[in-house]
C-alpha positions in Angstrom: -31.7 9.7 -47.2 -34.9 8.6 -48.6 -36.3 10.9 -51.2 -39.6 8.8 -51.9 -40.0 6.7 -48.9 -41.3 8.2 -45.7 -38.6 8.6 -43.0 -39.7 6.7 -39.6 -37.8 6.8 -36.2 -37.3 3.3 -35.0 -39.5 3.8 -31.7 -42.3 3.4 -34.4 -41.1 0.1 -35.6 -39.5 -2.0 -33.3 -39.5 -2.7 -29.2 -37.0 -3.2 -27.2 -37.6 -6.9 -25.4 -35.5 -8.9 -22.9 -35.6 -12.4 -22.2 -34.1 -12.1 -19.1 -32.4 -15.8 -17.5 -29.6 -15.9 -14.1 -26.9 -17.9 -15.4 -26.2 -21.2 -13.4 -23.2 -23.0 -13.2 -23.9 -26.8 -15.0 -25.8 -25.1 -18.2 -24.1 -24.3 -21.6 -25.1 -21.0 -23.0 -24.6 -19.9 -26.5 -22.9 -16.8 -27.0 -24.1 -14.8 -30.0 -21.2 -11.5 -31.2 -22.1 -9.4 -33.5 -19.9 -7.9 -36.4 -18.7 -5.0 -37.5 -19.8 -2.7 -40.8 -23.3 -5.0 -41.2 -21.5 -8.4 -41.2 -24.0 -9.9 -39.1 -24.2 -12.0 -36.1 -22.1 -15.2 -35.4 -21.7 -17.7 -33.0 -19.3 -17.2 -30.2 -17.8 -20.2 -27.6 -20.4 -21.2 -25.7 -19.7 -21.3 -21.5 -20.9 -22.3 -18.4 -23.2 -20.7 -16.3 -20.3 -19.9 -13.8 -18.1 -18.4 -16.3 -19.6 -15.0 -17.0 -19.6 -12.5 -14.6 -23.0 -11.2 -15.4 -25.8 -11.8 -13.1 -28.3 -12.4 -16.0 -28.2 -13.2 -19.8 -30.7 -12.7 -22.1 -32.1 -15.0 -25.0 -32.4 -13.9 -28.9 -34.8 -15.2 -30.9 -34.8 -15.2 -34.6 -35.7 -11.5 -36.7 -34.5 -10.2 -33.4 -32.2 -6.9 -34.0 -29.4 -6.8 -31.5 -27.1 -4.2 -31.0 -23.2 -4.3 -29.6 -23.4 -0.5 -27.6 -20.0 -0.5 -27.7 -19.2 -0.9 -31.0 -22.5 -0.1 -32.8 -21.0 3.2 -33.8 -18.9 1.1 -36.5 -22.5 -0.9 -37.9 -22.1 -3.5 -35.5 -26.0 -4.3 -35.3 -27.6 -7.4 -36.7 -30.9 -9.1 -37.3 -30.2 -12.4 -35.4 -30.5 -15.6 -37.9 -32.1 -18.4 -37.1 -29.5 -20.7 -36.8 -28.7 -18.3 -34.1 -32.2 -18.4 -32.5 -31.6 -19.4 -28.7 -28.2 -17.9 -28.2 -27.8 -15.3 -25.3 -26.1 -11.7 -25.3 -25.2 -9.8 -22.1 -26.3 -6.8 -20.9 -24.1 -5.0 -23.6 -26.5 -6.0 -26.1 -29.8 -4.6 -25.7 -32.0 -6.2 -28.2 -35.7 -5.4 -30.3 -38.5 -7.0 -32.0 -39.9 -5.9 -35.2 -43.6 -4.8 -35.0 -44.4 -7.1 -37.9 -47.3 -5.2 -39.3 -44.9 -2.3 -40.0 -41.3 -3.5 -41.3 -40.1 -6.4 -42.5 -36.5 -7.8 -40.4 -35.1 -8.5 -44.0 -35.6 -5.0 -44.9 -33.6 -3.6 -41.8 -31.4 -6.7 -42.3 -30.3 -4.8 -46.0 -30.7 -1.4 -44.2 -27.9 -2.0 -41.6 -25.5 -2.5 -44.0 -25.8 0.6 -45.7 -23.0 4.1 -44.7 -26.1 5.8 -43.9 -27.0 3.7 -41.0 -23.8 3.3 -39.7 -23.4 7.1 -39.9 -26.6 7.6 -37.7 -25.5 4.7 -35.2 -21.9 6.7 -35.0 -24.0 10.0 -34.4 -26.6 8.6 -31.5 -23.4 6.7 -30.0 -21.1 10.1 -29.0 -21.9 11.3 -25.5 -20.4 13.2 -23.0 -18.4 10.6 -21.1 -16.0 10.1 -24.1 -17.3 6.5 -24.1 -19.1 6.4 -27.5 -22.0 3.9 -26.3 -24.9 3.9 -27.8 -27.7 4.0 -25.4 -30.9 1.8 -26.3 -33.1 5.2 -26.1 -30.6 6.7 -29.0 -30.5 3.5 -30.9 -34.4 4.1 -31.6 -33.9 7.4 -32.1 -32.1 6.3 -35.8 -34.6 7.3 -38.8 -35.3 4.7 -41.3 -36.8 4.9 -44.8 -39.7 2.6 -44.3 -42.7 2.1 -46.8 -45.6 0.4 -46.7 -45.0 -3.5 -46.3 -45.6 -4.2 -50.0 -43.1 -2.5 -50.8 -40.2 -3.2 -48.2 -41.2 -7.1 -49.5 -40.7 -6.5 -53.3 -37.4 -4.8 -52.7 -36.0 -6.9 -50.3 -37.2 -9.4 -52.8 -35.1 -7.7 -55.4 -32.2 -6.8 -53.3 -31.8 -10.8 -52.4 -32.2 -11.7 -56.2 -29.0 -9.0 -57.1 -26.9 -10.3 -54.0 -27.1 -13.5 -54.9 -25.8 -12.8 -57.9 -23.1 -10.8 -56.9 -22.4 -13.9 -54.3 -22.4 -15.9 -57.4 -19.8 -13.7 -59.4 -17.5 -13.8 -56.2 -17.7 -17.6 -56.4 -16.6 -17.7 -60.1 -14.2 -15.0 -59.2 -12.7 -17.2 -56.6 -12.4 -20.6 -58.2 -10.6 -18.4 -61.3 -8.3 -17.3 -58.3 -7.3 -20.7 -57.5 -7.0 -22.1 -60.9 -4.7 -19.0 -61.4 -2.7 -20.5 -58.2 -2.6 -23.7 -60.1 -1.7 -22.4 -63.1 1.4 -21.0 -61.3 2.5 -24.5 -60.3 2.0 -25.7 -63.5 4.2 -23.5 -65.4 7.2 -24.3 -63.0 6.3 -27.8 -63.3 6.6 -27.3 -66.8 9.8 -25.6 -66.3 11.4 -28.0 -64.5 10.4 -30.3 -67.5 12.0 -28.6 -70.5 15.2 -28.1 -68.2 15.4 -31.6 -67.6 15.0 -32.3 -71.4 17.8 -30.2 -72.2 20.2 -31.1 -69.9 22.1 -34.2 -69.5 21.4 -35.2 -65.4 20.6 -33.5 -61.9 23.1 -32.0 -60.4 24.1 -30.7 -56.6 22.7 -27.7 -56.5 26.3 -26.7 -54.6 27.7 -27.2 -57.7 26.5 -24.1 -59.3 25.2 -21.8 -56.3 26.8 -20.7 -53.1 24.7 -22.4 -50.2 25.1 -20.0 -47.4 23.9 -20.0 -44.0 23.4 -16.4 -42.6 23.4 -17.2 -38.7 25.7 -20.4 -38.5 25.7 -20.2 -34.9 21.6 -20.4 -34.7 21.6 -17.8 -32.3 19.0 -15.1 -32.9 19.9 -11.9 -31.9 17.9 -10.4 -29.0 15.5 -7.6 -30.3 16.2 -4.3 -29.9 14.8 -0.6 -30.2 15.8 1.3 -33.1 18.3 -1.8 -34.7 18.4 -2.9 -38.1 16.2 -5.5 -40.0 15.8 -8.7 -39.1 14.5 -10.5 -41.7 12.6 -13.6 -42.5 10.8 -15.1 -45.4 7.4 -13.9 -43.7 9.4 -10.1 -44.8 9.6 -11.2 -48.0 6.7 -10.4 -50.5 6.7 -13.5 -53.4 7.6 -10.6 -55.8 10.8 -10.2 -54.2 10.1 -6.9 -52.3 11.6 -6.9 -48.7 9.6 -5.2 -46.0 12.0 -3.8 -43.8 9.6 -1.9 -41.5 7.8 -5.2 -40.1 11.0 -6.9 -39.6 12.2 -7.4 -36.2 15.0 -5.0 -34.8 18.4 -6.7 -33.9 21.6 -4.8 -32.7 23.8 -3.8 -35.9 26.4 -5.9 -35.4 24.3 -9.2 -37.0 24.3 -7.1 -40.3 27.9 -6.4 -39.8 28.9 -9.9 -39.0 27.0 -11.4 -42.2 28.3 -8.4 -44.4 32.1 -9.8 -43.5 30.9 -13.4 -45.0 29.0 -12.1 -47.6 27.6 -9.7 -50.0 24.0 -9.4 -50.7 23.2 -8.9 -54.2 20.2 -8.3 -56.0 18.3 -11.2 -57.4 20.0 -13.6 -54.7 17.1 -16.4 -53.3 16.3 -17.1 -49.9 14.7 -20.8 -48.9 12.7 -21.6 -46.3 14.6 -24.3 -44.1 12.5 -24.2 -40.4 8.6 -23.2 -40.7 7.9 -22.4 -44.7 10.1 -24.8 -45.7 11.6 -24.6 -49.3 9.8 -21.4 -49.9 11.9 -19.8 -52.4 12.3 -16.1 -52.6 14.1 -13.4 -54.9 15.1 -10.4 -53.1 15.4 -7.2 -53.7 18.2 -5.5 -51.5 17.9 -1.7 -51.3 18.4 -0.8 -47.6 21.2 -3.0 -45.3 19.3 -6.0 -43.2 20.3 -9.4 -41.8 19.1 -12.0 -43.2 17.3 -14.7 -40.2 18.2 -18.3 -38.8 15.3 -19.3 -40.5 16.3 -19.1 -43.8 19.1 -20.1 -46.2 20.6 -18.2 -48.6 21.3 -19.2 -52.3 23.9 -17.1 -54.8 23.6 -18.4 -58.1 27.0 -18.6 -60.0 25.3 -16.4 -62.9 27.8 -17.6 -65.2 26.4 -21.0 -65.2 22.7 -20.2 -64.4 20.5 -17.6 -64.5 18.6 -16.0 -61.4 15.6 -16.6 -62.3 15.9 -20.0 -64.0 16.7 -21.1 -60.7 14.2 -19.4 -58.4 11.4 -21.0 -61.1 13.3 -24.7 -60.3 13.2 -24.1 -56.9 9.0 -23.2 -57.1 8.5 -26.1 -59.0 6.5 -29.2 -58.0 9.3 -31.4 -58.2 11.3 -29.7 -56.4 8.8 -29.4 -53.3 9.0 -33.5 -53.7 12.3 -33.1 -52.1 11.7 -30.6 -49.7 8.7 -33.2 -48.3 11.0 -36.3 -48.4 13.5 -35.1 -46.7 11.6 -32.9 -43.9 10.2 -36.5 -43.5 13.3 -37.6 -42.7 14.5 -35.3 -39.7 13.2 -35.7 -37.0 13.3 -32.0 -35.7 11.2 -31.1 -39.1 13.4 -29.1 -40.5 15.5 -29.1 -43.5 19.5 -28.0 -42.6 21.6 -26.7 -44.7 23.7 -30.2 -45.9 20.2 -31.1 -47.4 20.0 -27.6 -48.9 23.7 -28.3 -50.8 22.7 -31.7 -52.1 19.3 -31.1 -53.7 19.0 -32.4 -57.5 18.5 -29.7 -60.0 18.6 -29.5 -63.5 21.1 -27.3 -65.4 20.7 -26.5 -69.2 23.1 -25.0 -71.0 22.5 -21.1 -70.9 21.0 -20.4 -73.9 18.1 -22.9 -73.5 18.0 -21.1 -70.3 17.3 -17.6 -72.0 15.3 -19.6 -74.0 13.1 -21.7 -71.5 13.3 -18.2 -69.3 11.2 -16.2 -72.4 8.8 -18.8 -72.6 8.2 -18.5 -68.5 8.0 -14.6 -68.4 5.2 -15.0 -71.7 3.1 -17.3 -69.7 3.8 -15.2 -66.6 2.5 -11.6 -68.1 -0.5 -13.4 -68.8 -0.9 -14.8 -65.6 -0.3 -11.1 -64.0 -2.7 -9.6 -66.2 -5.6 -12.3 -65.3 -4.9 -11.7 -61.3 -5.4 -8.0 -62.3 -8.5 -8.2 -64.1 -9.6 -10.5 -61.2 -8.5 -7.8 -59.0 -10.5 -5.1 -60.7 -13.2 -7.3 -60.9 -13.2 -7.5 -57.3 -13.4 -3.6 -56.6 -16.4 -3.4 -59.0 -17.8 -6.1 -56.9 -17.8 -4.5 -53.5 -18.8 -1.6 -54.8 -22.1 -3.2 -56.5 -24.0 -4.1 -53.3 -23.7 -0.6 -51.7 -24.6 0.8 -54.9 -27.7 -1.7 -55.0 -28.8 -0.9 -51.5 -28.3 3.3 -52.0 -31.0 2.9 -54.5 -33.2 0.3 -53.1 -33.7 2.9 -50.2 -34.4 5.7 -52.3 -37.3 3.6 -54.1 -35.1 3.7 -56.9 -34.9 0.0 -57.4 
């Protein structure tokens, strides 16, 4: 709490005030929802008067403060915009009006995002009933630091000049994101390029790789309690990991029936061939699953290519070229299996492939330890504004 600003219950500060209008079918009304954790308010879909089943709505108006009683315990209370101004809550959200000679809506704008009023909503909302409303009486209850207007100006002032800031930084942060994303595509375009240069044509993909199709009767097993993994490319991290707990659960013998066909092995890719198609995946097999309809499965013959020479072919821009033409071509919008055999690949010799392969995993590690600055970066980030608004409400700003 505030060690130099006076603390001020928010009966002193703001009324409660209701616009009160009866809904009628034939009029649009804006909805206005309000987030969670001191997000703000957004727009909702508007509706007709004779879809709510509320006998009466009631208008915002810009700088109001509007509060969701059932969810206000988790900071979901929000100074209304005004691009919101004219929008209509129900009775769930009782809503005030700053008394402007005594705070500043900006100022409770910041203050509503901070632990310390979510803390005191969470507090004011637990009752008796189990429930955890919070009643409008509580609501105003909540203490705020709250200095004299000059003050709550010329450190909201400040508080706006360091967000935007931070805003700014997320914004660099972001584009660096995407060119990282870029950069990815790049290097298996480049890839693609130095295999092509050392080899002498394209050639069926089938002619080096097993081209296997897990479920060749398309039948997906019915889902069951307690089965085994059932998994699809949305189970399979880009890294290769293989989540076998959000998989769906199919009876054992689809892992049985697959495991007579084939053998999984480490390293093995997976393509997309209905939904994500030609999204290529190394996997990582550590517990027994079955691998989906959805998907194909690729075995490099390791004596003529390396694993992860071909998973980088199969990433590269070229290749998705001929994923596009010949989804184009079906007319269900899929790419079978034939298609998957016949795709054009190039195939150096191995050792431009261990070559071509060190080059990839240099430019890689730098492209992993970019993404984990940015990812630090980001943590420092989010933690700058709370630490911006702990201080601006101990005066300390």
């Amino acid at each position: 709490m505030s060690k130099d600003f006076p603390l001020v219950p928010l009966h002193n500060c703001i009324l409660p005030i209701e616009r009160s209008e009866v809904p009628v079918a034939g009029k649009i009304f804006r909805q206005i929802g309000v987030r969670l954790w001191g997000e703000g308010a957004y727009e909702r879909e508007s509706i007709d008067g004779s879809q709510t089943r509320y006998s009466a709505l009631s208008r915002v108006e810009t700088d109001d403060i509007i509060v969701n009683k059932i969810w206000a315990r988790n900071g979901s209370v929000a100074v209304v915009p005004q691009s919101l101004a004219g929008s209509y809550g129900s009775g769930e959200f009782p809503t005030f009006t700053p008394i402007r000679d005594k705070m500043n809506p900006r100022w409770f704008h910041w203050f509503t995002k901070t632990r310390d009023f979510w803390n005191q909503c969470d507090e004011k909302s637990r009752g008796t009933s189990g429930k955890n409303r919070i009643r409008p009486e509580k609501f105003l209850d909540i203490v705020i630091p709250l200095p004299p207007l000059e003050d709550q100006q010329r450190t909201v002032a400040r508080i706006e000049e360091l967000a935007a800031r931070i805003e700014e930084a997320r914004g660099l942060r972001r584009e660096v994101v995407v060119e990282a994303w870029k950069f990815d595509k790049q290097v298996y375009g480049l890839i693609w390029t130095e295999a092509v240069k050392a080899s002498s044509s394209l050639i069926l993909l089938e002619q080096f790789a097993n081209v296997i199709d897990p479920q060749p009767d398309h039948r997906t097993p019915p889902e069951v309690t307690g089965g085994m993994p059932y998994v699809s490319i949305a189970n399979i991290s880009v890294d290769g990991k293989v989540d076998v707990l959000s998989a769906r659960k199919v009876p054992s013998v689809a892992i049985e029936r697959q495991e007579a066909s084939f053998t999984l092995r480490s390293g093995d890719i997976v393509l997309g061939k209905i939904g994500t198609i030609g999204a290529a995946r190394s996997i990582a097999v550590k517990e027994r699953f079955a691998l989906s309809a959805n998907i194909v499965l690729v075995q490099p013959h390791r004596d003529k290519i390396l694993d992860k020479m071909l998973l980088a072919l199969l990433r590269s821009p070229q290749m998705e070229d001929q994923f596009m033409e010949g989804t184009q071509a079906s007319a269900q919008g899929a790419f079978g299996i034939k298609k998957m055999r016949k795709l054009l690949i190039p195939l150096p010799p191995l050792p431009d492939q261990y070559r071509i392969i060190t080059y990839l995993d240099d430019l890689q590690a730098k492209v992993v330890s970019l993404k984990q600055l940015q990812s630090e970066t980001s943590a420092e980030l989010d933690a700058l504004l709370p630490s911006i608004l702990d201080k601006a409400f101990k005066g300390e700003l």
